[in-house]
C-alpha positions as CSV (number, residue, x, y, z in Angstrom):
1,X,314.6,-1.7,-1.7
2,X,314.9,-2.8,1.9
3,X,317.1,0.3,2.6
4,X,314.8,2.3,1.7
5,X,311.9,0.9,3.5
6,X,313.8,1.4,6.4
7,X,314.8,5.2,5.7
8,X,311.0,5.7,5.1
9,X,310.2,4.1,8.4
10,X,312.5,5.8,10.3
11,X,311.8,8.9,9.1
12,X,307.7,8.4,9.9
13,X,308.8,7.5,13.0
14,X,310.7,11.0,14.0
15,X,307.7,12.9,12.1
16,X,305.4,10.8,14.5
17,X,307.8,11.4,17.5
18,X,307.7,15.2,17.0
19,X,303.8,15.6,16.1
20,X,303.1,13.9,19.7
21,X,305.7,15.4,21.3
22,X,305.9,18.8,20.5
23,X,304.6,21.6,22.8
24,X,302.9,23.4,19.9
25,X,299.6,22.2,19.0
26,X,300.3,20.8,15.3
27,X,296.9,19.5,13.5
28,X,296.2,18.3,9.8
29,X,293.0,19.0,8.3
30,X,290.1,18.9,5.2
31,X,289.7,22.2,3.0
32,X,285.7,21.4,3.8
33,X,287.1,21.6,8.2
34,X,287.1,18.5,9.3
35,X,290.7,17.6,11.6
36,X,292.3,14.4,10.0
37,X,295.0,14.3,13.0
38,X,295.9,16.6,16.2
39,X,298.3,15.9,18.7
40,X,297.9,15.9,22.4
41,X,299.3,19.9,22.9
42,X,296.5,21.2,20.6
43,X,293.8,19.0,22.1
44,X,295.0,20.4,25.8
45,X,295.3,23.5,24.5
46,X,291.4,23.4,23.1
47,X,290.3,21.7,26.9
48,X,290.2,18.5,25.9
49,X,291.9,15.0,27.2
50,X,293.5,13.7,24.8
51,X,293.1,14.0,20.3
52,X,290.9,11.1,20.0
53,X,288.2,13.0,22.1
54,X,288.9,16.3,20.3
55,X,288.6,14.7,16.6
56,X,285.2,12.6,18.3
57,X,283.9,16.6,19.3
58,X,284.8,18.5,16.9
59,X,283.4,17.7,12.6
60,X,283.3,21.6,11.8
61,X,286.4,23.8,12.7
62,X,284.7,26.9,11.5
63,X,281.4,27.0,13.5
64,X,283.1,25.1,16.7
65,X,286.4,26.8,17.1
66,X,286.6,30.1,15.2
67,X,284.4,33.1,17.2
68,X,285.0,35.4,14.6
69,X,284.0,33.6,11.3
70,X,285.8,36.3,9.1
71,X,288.7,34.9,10.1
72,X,287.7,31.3,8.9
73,X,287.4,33.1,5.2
74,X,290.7,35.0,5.7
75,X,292.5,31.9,6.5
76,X,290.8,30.3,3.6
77,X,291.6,33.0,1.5
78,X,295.5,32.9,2.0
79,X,296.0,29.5,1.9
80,X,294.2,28.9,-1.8
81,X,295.7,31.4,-2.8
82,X,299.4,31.4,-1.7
83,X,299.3,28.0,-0.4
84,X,300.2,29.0,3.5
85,X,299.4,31.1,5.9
86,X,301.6,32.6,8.2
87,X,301.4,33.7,12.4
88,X,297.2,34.8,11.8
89,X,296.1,35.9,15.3
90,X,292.7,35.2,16.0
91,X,290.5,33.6,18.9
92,X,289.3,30.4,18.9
93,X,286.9,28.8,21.1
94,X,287.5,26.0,23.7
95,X,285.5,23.0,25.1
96,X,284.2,24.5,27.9
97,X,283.0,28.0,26.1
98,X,285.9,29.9,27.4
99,X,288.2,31.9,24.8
100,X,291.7,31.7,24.3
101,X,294.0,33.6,21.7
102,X,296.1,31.6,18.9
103,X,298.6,32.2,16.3
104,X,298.5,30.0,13.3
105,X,300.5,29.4,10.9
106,X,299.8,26.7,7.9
107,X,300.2,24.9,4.6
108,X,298.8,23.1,2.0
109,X,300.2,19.2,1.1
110,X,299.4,18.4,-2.5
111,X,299.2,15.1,-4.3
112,X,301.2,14.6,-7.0
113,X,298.7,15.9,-9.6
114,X,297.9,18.7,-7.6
115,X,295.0,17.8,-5.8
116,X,294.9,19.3,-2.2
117,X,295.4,16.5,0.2
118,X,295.2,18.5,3.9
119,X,296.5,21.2,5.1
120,X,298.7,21.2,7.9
121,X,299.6,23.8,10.3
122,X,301.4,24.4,13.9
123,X,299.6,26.8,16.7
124,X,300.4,28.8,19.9
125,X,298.7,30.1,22.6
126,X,299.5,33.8,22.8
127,X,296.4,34.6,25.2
128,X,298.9,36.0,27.6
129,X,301.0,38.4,24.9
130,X,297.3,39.4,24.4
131,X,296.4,40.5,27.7
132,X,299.7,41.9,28.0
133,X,299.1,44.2,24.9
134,X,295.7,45.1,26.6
135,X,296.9,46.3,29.8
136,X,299.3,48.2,28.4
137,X,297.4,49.8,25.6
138,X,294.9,50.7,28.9
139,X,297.8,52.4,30.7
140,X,298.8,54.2,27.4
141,X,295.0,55.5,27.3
142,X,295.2,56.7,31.2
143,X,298.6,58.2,31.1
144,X,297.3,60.2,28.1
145,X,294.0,61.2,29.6
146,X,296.4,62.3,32.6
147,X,298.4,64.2,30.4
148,X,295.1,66.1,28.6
149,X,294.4,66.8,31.9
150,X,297.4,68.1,33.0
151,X,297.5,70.3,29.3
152,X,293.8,72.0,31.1
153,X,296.0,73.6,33.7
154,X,298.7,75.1,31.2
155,X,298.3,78.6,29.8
156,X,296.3,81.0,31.2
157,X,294.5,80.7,34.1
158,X,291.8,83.7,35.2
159,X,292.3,84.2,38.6
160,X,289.7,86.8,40.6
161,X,291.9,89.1,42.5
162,X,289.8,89.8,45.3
163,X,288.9,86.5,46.2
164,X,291.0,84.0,44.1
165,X,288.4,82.5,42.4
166,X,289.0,80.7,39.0
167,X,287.1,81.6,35.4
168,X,286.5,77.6,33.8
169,X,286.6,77.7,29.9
170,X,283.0,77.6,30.2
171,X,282.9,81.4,31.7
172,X,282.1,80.2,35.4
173,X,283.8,80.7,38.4
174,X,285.2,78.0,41.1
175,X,287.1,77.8,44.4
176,X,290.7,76.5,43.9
177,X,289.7,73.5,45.3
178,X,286.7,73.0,43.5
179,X,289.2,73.6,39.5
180,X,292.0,71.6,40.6
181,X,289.8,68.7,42.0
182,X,287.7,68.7,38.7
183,X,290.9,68.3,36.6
184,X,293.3,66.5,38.9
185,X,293.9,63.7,41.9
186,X,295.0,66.2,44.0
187,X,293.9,66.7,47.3
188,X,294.0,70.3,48.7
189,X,294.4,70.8,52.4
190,X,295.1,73.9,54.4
191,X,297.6,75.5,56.4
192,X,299.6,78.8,56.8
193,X,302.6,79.5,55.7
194,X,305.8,81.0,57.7
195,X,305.2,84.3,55.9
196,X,301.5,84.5,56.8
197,X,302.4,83.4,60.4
198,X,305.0,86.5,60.8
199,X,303.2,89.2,59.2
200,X,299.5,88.1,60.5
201,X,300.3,86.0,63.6
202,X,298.7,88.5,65.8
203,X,294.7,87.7,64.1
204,X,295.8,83.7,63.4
205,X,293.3,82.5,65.5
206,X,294.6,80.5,67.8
């Protein structure tokens, strides 16, 4: 029996040792939303001191930390109905207003009889994978608005032969400069070429 007490001891102890030390915010908490225990990553993370002023601040995890509400029910959802929940991306809301992106994943601890004790779950930060993701799905956009711009310019182009005008799909006609700088970056500037030089150079104004 003494063993035993010790093996139970010991092993509260490393539980304890890992819930305060770990770098992932780890939290357990009522169905109703209400934290029964956070350690000191997911209180920093969430812009707070230390757990005991988080758990003092926050009595309703849905209304003070979830921005989208849906999100609440979806986690809600999965975890009565399988039990966990597993890497749902959402934002959250932090002491000072600002908003920050988590992944969380949970599960439920049951009493003997069944009864729902807490759940318990772990969560990141991923605010910088987000931005990430954004700036890239933005460069995606402009490389493919630069390629349906470059697409304007394939094909056929109606070119006046007298004075090299250019026909627009809409049946009017522009300078060269004025159809490539509506559809392009480009710059045009002007110069002669060798040839022209040669076989005009005599009216080149000089």
């Amino acid at each position: 029996m003494h063993e035993t007490i010790i093996q139970l001891r010991a092993a509260e102890a490393k539980y304890r040792g890992i819930f305060e030390n770990a770098i992932e915010g780890i939290y357990q908490s009522t169905p109703t939303g209400r934290y029964l225990a956070i350690n000191s990553a997911l209180a920093k993370m969430y812009g707070y001191e230390n757990p005991e002023e988080m758990m003092d601040a926050v009595s309703d995890i849905q209304n003070q930390i979830y921005v989208d509400h849906a999100f609440r029910k979806r986690f809600m959802d999965e975890i009565e109905s399988t039990g966990v929940v597993r890497a749902l991306e959402y934002e959250v809301r932090r002491r000072d207003g600002s908003i920050i992106w988590i992944s969380e994943s949970a599960r439920t601890v049951w009493e003997t009889d069944g009864t729902v004790l807490y759940y318990e779950g772990f969560i990141v930060d991923i605010t910088d994978r987000k931005h990430r993701e954004a700036e890239r799905g933005k460069l995606i956009e402009e490389l493919q608005a630069a390629l349906a711009e470059i697409k304007t310019l394939s094909g056929m182009v109606p070119v006046c032969g007298w004075c090299k005008s250019i026909r627009t799909d809409q049946g009017f006609w522009q300078s060269v400069e004025q159809f490539v700088h509506a559809r392009t970056d480009a710059t045009i500037s002007h110069g002669i070429c060798p040839s022209c030089i040669e076989k005009f150079g005599a009216e080149i104004p000089k």
